[in-house]
C-alpha positions as CSV (number, residue, x, y, z in Angstrom):
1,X,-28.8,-28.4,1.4
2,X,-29.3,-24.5,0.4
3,X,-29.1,-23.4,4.1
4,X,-25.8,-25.3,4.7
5,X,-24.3,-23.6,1.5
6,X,-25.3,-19.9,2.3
7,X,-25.0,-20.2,6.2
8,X,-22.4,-21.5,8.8
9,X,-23.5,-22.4,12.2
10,X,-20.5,-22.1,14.3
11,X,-22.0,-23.0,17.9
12,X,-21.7,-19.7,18.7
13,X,-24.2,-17.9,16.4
14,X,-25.0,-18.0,12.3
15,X,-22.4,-16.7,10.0
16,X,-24.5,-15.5,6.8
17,X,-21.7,-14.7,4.2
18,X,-24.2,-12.5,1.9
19,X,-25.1,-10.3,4.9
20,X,-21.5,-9.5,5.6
21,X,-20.9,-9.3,1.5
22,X,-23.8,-6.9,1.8
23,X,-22.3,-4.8,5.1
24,X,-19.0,-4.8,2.8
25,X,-21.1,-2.6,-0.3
26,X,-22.8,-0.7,1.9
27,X,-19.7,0.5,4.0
28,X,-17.5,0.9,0.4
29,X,-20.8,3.1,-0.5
30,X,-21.1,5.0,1.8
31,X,-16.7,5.8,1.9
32,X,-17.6,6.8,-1.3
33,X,-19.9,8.8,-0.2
34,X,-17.7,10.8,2.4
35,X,-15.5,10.5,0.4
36,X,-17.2,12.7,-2.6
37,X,-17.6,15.8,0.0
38,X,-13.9,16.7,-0.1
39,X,-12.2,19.4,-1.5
40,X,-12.5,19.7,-5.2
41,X,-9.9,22.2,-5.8
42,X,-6.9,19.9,-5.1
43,X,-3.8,21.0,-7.7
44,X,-0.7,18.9,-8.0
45,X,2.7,20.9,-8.6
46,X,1.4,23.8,-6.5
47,X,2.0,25.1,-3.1
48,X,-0.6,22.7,-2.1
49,X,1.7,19.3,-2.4
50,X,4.5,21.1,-0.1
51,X,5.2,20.0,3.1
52,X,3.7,21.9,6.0
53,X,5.1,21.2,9.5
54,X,3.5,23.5,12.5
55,X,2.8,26.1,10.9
56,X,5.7,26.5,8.5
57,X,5.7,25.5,4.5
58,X,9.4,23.2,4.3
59,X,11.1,23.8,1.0
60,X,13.9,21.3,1.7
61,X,11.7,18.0,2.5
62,X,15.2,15.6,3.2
63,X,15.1,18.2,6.4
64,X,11.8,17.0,7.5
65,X,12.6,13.7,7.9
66,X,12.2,12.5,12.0
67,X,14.1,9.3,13.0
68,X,11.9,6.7,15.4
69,X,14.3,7.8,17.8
70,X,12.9,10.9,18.0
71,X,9.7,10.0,17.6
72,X,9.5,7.4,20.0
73,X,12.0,8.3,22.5
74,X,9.4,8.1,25.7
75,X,8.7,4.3,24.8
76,X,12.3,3.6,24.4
77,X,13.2,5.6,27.2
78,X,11.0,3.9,29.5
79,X,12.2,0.7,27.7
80,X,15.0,0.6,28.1
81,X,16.0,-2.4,30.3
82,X,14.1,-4.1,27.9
83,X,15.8,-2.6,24.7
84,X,19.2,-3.1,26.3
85,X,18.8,-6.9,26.4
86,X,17.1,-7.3,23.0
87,X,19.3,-5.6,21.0
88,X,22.4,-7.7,21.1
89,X,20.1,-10.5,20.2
90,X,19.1,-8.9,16.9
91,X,21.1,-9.9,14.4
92,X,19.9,-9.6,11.0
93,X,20.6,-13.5,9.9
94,X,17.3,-15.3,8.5
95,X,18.0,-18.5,10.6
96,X,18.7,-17.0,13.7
97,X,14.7,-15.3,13.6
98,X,13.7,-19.0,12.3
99,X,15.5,-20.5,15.5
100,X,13.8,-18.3,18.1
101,X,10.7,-18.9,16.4
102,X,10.6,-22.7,16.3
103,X,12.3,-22.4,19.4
104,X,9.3,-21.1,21.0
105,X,6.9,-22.7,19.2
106,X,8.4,-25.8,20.9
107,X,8.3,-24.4,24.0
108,X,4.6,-23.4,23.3
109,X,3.6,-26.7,22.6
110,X,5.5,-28.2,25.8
111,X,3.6,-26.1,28.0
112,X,0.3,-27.2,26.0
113,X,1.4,-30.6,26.4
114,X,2.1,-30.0,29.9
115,X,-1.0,-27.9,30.6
């Protein structure tokens, strides 16, 4: 009865829950670790917690702000038939994201059903 509480045998292999509890404080050890080599002379209120965008220190940070746009125009850009259909269909209404969801949840277990 001990084996069956500290091991799961899944068909597939043996799932030992105090080895991975054990992988867990090693990894968190040794992140704490790394972690303990970093720079000690951090300061906050200095120079140190400005922004720095290539190269340049930003005194006015509502400047620095980029918009996804921006940031992601080659995705939308090569998107964009995509993008040009979903968008309509966003509406921001609760039920309409429940409706598409059960809606294709249905059709999900149709095709299960079917399959």
């Amino acid at each position: 009865m001990l084996i069956l509480m500290t091991q799961l045998d899944t068909g597939f292999g043996v799932w030992d829950p105090l080895v991975w509890l054990a992988a867990l404080a090693v990894a968190i050890i040794l992140g704490f670790i790394i972690r303990s080599f970093g720079v000690k002379d951090y300061k906050k209120g200095t120079d140190q917690t400005l922004p720095f965008l290539s190269g340049d220190k930003q005194e006015n940070v509502e400047y620095i702000h980029i918009r996804a746009s921006n940031l992601y125009w080659g995705y939308l850009d090569a998107l964009k038939g995509y993008y040009s259909r979903l968008i309509p269909l966003h509406t921001g209404i609760v039920t309409d994201y429940l409706l598409w969801l059960f809606g294709t949840m249905a059709a999900a277990m149709i095709i299960g059903l079917l399959a």
